[in-house]
N, C-alpha and C positions, 0 to 999 in steps of 0.2 A: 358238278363233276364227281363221280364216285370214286370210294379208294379203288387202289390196286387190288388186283385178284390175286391171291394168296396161298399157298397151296391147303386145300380142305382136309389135309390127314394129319396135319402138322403141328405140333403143340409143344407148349415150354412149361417143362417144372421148375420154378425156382425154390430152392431150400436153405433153410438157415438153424444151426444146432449148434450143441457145442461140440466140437472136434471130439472124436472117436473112433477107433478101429470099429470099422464094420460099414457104417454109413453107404459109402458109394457102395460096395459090392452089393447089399440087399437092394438098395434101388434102384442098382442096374441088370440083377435079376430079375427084380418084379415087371422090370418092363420086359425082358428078353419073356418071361411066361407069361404076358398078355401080347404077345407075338409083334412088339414094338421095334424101330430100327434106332438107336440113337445114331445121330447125322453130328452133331456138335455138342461137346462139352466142356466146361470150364470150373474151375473151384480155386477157391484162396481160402485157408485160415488167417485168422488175425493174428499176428503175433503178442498184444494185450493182453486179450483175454481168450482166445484161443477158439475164438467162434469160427464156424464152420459155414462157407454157403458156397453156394454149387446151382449152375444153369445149365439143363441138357435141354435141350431140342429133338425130338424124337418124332418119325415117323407112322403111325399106325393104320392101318387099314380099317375103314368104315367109323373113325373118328367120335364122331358125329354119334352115332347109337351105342358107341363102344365108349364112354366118358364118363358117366355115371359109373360103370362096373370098376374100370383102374379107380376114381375118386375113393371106392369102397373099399378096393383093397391095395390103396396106399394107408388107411388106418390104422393098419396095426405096425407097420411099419413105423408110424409117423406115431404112434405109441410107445412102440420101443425104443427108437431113438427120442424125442422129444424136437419134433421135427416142428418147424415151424414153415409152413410150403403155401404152395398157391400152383394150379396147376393152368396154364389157359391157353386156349386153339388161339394157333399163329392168324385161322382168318378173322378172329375177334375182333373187329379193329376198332380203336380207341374212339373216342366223339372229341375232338378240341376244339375249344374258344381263342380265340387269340384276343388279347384288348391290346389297343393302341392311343400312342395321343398323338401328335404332330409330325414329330421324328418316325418316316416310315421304312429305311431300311432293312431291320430285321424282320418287318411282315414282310417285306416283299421278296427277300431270301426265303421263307417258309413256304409263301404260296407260290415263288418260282418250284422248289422242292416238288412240293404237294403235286404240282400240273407234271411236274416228271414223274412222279410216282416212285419218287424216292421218300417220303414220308407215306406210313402205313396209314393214313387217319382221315374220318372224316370229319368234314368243319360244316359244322350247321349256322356259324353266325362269327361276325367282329362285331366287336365292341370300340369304343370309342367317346372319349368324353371332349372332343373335337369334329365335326363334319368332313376333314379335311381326307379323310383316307378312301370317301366315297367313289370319286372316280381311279382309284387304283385297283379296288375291287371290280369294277364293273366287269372287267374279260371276265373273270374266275365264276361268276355267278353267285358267289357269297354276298348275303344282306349285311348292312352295317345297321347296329342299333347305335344311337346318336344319343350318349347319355350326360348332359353334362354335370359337373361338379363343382363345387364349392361349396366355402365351409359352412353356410345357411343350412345345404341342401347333401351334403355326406352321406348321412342317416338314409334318408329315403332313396339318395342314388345306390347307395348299396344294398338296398332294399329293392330296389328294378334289379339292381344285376342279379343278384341271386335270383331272382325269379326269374328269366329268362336263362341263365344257367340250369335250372330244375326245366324248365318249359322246353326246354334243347337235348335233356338228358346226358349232359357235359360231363365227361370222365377226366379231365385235364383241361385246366386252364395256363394258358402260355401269356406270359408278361412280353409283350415285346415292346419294349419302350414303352411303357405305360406309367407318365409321370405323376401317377395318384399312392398314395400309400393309403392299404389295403387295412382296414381293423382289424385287429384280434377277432371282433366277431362274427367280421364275414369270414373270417381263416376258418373259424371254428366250425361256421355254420354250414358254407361250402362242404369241408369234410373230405374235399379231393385234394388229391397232387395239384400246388400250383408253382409253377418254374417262371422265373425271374434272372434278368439280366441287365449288367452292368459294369459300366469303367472297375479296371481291378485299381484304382488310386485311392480308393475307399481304404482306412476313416483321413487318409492322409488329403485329398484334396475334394473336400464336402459344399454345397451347393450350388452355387448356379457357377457358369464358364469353369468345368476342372480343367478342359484341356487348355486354357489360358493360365490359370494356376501352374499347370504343370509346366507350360512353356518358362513360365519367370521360372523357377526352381529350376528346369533345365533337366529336366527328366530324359532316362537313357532309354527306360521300357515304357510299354502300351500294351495294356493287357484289357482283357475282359475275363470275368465271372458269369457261371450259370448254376445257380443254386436252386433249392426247393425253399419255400416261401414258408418261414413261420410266424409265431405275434412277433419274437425278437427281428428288427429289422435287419437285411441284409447279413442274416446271422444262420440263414438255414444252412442244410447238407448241401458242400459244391458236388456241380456234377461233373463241371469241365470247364476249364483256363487255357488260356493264350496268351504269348505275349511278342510282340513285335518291336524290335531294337529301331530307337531313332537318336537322333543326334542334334546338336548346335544348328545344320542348315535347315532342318524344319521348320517351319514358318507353322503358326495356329489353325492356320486352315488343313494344313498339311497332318498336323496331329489329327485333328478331327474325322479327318478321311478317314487316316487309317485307322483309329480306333473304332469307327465304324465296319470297318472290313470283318477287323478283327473280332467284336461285337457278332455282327451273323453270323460267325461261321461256327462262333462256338456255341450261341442259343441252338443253331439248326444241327451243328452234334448234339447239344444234350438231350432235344427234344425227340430227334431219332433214336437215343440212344434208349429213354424213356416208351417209347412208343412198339420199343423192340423188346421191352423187358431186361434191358439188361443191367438197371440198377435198382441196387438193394441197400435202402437205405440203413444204415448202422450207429446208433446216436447221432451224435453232432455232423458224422460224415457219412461217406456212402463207398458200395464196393462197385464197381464199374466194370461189368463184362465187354469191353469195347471191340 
């Protein structure tokens, strides 16, 4: 299935400087004199350290042959302020991998998305160190590659995945349930955005049954996390949280459900929200044009 058709004239600058009078008006001239329409925009400073970033969306006619010329003279712009930018057509649309192990929830809120054409991306392949997610794919027409793992076998399995990552031309790798931790090396080696999800009861209730943990403690919230993946575990930039109030009549099954719920709905904002451009990572965390 191919992405969505996207509008061809359409493109987003994202900037990041240190706050300064002047900034938006030069680069809202520059595009008003290469005869650009801005359609949306948004900016925050940091109140820290006083950083500066800003996402427009703009319009332009003939795109496509006219993008190289704006690239050319956003530099001196991005000279004088010390603009740190990225400029890229809205129909650019990203390549994602998803990998999964057993627990298939969150794939199947993404590729429900995807078939509506509410996720911009295309998916050239799942991954999987389980067999088990093969007949869920089949409607969608996505291959599963079938890679298993263990601790003999790490080394070379992360040694396949990258290579069929590079063989796919993968701009973003999406964790969805994907019960393998990832090396430093393949973090390194990959080199892309990779986005992960999880129970928000982390480091409070750690390995196997958290939602039975949480049940004896007697936990009030249910939350999930969707973060960017670094070598520090479950320690990258959040992009987006949820959390859903339970109580005493909840039964373990019951938690489970709902932390699933609550689980897709926040991987499939973050991954939209990624796929849209609208975060800009900032050390430890990130700014979220949502």
């Amino acid at each position: 299935m191919a992405a969505p058709a996207l509008n061809a004239e359409r493109a987003r600058l994202l900037i990041t400087c240190v706050d300064r009078p002047g900034v938006v008006a030069a680069v809202t001239q520059l595009l008003f004199e290469q005869g650009a329409n801005v359609v949306d925009s948004h900016q925050h400073t940091e109140p820290d350290d006083s950083r500066f970033f800003m996402r427009l969306e703009f319009d332009l006619p003939g795109l496509a042959e006219r993008l190289p010329g704006l690239e050319r003279a956003m530099g001196p712009v991005a000279e004088r302020f010390a603009l740190s930018w990225r400029l890229t057509p809205a129909a650019r649309v990203k390549r994602m991998a998803l990998f999964v192990s057993k627990q298939d929830h969150c794939l199947q809120e993404l590729l429900w998305l995807w078939k509506k054409g509410e996720l911009a991306a295309h998916i050239p392949l799942v991954v999987s160190n389980h067999p088990d997610a093969r007949e869920v794919l089949a409607p969608f027409g996505i291959p599963l590659h079938h890679v298993p793992v263990t601790p003999e076998t790490k080394a070379d399995a992360e040694a396949a995945l990258l290579e069929l990552l590079r063989a796919h031309q993968v701009d973003l790798l999406v964790l969805a349930r994907y019960m393998q931790i990832l090396s430093g090396d393949f973090i390194q080696r990959f080199g892309g955005p990779i986005i992960n999800i999880h129970h928000s009861f982390l480091p409070a209730f750690v390995g196997a049954n958290p939602y039975a943990q949480a049940h004896t403690r007697g936990v009030k919230l249910i939350g999930a996390t969707a973060h960017y993946v670094t070598a520090e575990l479950d320690a990258g930039p959040i992009i987006e949280q949820d959390v859903h109030r339970v109580g005493h009549r909840n039964a373990v099954e019951e938690l489970v459900r709902i932390g699933r719920r609550v689980e897709r709905t926040v991987l499939a904002r973050a991954v939209a929200w990624h796929l849209e451009d609208r975060v800009l990572p900032h050390g430890n965390k990130t700014v979220v044009f949502s």
